[in-house]
N, C-alpha and C positions, 0 to 999 in steps of 0.2 A: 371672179378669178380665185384661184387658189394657189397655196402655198408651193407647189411642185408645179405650177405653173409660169412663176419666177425664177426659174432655177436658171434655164438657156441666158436671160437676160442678166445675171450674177455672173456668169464666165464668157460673158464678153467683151471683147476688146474696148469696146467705146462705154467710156467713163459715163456718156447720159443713158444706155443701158444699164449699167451697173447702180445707176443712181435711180430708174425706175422701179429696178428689183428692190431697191432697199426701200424707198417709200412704197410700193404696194404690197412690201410684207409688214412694214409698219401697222399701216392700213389694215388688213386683211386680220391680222393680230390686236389692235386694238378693237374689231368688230367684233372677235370670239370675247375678247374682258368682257365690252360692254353685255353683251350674250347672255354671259355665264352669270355678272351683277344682276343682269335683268330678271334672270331666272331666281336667282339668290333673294332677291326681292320680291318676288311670287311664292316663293317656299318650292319651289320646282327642282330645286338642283338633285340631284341623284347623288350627292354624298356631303361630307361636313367641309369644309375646308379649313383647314390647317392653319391661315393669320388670322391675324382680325381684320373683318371689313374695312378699315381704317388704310390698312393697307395694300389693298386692291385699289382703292381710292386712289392713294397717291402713286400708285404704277399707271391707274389709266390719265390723271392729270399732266404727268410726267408724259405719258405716250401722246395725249394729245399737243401736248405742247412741239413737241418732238414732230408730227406733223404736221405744225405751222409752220415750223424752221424751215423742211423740206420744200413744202409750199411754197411758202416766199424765195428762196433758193432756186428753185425749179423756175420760177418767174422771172428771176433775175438772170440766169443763165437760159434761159430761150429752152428750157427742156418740156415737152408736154408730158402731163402728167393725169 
């Protein structure tokens, strides 16, 4: 899935739509971090990046955690996910 492929389910009426989109752009977004660290760890990345590593870290720690929330939320309110 892709990011412009969440969009329909963002402007819809029903709340467990809307909560799909926000967890599969979660997702989808914390797949490019990890992506881009992976590559930053191979010497592969095609440009410098601007923080220090330190903090891509804790954006992707922060994202993952942020997808457990969802997660367990999703479980608890009966939404597949």
């Amino acid at each position: 899935m892709e990011l412009k492929e969440t969009a329909a389910l963002m402007d819809s009426d029903d709340y467990q739509d809307r909560f799909r989109a926000e967890y599969y752009q979660t997702v989808i977004r914390y797949g490019k971090l990890m992506g881009m660290l992976e590559k930053w760890d191979k010497g592969e990345l095609g440009f410098v990046p601007d923080c220090p590593r330190e903090i891509y870290n804790i954006q992707a720690k922060a994202m993952a955690d942020y997808i457990a929330v969802l997660h367990v939320r999703a479980r608890m309110e009966c939404i597949e996910v």
